[in-house]
PLY file of the C-alpha trace (Angstrom):
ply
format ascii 1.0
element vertex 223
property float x
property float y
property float z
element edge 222
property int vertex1
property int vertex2
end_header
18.02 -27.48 -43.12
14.56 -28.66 -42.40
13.71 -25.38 -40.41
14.75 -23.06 -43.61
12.49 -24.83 -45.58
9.69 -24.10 -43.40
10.72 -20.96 -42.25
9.55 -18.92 -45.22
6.08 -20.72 -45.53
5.59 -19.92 -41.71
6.10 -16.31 -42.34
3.76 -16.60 -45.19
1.11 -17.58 -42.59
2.05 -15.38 -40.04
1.18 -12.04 -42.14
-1.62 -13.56 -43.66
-3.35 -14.47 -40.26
-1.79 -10.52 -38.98
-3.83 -9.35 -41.80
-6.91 -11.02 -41.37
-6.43 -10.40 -37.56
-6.32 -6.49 -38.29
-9.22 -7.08 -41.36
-11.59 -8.75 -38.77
-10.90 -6.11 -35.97
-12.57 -3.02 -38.08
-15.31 -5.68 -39.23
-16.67 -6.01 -35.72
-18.92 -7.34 -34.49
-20.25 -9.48 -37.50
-16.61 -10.81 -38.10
-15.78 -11.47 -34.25
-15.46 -14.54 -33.99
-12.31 -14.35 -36.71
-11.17 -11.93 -34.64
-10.87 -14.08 -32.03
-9.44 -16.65 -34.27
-6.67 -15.20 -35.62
-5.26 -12.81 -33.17
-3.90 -15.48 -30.71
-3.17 -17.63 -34.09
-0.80 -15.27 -34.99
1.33 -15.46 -31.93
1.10 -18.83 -31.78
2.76 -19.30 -35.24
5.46 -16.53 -34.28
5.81 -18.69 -31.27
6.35 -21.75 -33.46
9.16 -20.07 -35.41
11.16 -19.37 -31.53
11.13 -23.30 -31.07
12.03 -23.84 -35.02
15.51 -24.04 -34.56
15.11 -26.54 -31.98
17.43 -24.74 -29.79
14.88 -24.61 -26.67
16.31 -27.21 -24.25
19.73 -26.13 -24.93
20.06 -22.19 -25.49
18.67 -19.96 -22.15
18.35 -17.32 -24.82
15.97 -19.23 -27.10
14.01 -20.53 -23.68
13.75 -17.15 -22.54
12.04 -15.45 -26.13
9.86 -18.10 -26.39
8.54 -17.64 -22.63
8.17 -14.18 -23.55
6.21 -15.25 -26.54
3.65 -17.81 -23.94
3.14 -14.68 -21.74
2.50 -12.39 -25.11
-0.31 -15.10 -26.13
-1.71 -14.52 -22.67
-1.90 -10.91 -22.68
-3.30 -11.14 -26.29
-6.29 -13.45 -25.18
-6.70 -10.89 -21.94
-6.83 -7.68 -24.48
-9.29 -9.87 -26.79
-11.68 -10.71 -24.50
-15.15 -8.71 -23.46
-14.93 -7.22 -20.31
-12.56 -4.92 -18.25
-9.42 -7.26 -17.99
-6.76 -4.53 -19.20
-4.72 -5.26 -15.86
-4.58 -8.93 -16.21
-3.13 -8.20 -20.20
-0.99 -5.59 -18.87
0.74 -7.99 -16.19
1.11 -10.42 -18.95
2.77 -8.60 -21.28
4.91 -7.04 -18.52
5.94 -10.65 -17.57
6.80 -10.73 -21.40
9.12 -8.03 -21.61
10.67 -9.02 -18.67
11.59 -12.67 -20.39
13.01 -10.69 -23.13
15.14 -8.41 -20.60
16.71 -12.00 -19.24
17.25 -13.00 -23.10
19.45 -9.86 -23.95
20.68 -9.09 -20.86
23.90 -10.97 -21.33
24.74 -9.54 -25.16
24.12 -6.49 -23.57
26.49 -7.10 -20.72
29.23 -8.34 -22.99
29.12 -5.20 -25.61
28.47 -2.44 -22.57
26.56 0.04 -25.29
25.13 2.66 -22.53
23.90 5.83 -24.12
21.02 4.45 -26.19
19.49 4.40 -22.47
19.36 7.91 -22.76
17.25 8.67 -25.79
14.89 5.60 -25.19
14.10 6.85 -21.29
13.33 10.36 -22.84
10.92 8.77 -25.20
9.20 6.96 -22.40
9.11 9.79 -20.30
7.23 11.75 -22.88
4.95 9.31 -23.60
4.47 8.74 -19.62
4.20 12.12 -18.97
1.63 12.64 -22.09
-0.48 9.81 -20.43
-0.23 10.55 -17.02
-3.41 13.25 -16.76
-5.54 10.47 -18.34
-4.32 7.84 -15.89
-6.39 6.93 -12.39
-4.65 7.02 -9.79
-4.60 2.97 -9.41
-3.09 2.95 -13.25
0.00 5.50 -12.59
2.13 3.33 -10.66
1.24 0.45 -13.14
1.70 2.15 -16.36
5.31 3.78 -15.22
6.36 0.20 -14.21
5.66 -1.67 -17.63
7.41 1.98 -19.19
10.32 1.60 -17.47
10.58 -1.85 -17.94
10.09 -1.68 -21.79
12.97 0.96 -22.20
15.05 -1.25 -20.17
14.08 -4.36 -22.89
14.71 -2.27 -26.06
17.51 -0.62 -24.42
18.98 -4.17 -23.56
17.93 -5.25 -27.35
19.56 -1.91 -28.87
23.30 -2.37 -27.67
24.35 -5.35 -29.23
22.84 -4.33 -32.15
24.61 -1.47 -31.94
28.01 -2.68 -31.27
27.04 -4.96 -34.43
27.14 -8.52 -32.81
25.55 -10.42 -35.12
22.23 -10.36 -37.37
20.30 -11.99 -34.32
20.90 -9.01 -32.16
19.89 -6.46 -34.94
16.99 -8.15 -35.53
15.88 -8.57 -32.08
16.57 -4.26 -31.61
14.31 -3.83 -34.43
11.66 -6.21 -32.46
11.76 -4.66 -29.21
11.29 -1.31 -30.96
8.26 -2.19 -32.81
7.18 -3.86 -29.94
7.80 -0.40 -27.83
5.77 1.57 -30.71
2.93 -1.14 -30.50
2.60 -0.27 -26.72
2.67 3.49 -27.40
0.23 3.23 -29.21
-2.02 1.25 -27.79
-1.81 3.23 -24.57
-2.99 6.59 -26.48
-5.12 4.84 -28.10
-6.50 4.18 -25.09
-6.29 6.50 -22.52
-5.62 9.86 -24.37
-6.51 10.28 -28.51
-8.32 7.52 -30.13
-8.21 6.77 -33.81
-9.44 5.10 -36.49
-6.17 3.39 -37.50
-5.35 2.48 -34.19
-5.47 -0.85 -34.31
-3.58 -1.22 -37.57
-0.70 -0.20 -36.41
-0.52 -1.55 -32.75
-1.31 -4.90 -34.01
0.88 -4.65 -36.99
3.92 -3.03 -35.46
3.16 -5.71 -32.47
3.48 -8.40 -34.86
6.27 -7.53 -36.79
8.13 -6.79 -33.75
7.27 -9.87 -32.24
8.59 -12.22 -35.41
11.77 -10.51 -34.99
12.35 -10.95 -31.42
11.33 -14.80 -32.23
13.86 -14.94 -36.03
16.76 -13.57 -33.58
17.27 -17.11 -32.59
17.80 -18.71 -35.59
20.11 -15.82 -37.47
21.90 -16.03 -33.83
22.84 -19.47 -34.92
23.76 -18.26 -37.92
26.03 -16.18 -37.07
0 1
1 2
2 3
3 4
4 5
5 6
6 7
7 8
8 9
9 10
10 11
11 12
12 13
13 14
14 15
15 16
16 17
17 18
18 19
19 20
20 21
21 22
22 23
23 24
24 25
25 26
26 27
27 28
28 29
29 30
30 31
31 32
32 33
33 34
34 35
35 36
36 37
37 38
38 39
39 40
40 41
41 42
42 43
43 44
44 45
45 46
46 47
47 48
48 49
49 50
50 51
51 52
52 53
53 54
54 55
55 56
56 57
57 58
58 59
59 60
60 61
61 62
62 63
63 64
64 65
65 66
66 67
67 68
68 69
69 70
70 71
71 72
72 73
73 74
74 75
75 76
76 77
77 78
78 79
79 80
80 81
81 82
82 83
83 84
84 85
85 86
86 87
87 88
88 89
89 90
90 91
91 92
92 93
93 94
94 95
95 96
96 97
97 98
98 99
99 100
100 101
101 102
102 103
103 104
104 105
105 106
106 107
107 108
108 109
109 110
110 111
111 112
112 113
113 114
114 115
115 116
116 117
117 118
118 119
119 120
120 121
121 122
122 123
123 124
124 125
125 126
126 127
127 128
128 129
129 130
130 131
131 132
132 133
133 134
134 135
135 136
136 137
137 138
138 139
139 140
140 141
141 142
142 143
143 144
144 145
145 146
146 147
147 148
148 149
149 150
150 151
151 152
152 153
153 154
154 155
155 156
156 157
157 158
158 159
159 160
160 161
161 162
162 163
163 164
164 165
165 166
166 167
167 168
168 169
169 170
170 171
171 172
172 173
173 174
174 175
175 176
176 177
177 178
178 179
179 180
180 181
181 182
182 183
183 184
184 185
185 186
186 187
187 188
188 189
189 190
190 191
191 192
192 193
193 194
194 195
195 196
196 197
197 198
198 199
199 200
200 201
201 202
202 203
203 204
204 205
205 206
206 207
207 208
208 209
209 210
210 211
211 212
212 213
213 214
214 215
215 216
216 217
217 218
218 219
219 220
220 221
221 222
């Protein structure tokens, strides 16, 4: 009961510090030091909203996301910070989405939804493949790892959902989709066509997904 009361006013903080996260980004460098405020802020309340249940010690599933989430807050800081440390945030988040591969593996294994597989490994083979004459040679091996690893998450998110398991799992499909868009992005962003709105929408999609993956536990509860 306690955790529904607080849920909501979380939220409420959550996409007010996303906001002023994204607000402070394109106000660089005179707002930096928000900047550096609020974008690990925000993961750390998303991550408060995995343990708000109070399911951690007892639920592998809820131990796993919120892992996932530590890792995410890692990679966050890594991407934040001056200086080339892209690798170190790229092996943190890769850590991440393999958390969240042990948290749905078993729905997955229970509802055995295959062919989404196929549509999500031709979307990151286009994406690879759009990437790949930008990419050193160091950063190809790297950058088709973490791809085929973050097919395999939303592809392990998107079955259960699928099979319509419960709100949890739908929730966490819609996470590890946004989160799959965020990464898109950001790697065009990147290596191949930078834009303006870049940042909006990796960081917003990023968020979003992330809450979602971290509200699965509770509506998994739920029912």
């Amino acid at each position: 009961m306690e955790s529904k009361l607080f849920l909501p006013l979380i939220c409420l903080f959550i996409f007010l510090s996303a906001g002023l996260t994204i607000f402070a980004h394109y106000l660089r460098p005179k707002h930096t030091v928000f900047f550096y405020l609020f974008k690990p802020l925000t993961t750390i309340l998303i991550l408060s909203v995995a343990l708000l249940p109070g399911t951690l010690l007892s639920d592998p599933y809820a131990r796993a996301i919120a892992l996932g989430l530590v890792f995410s807050l890692a990679g966050d800081i890594c991407l934040m910070l001056p200086g080339n440390r892209f690798l170190f945030g790229l092996v943190s988040f890769l850590i991440a989405h393999i958390c969240y591969i042990i948290a749905f593996f078993p729905g997955a294994l229970r509802n055995g939804v295959i062919w989404p597989l196929l549509p999500l490994a031709l979307v990151g083979a286009i994406i690879l493949g759009y990437l790949w004459p930008a990419l050193s040679a160091g950063l190809k091996a790297a950058v088709s790892l973490y791809v085929a690893v973050i097919v395999a998450m939303a592809w392990l998110a998107a079955g259960p959902a699928i099979a319509g398991s419960s709100a949890g799992a739908l929730s966490a499909a819609l996470g590890a989709l946004l989160f799959m868009a965020s990464d898109a992005t950001l790697a065009i962003d990147r290596f191949r066509r930078p834009f303006r709105m870049a940042q909006a929408v990796i960081l917003g999609s990023y968020y979003l997904g992330q809450l979602l993956i971290a509200l699965s536990i509770g509506l998994r509860i739920g029912g």
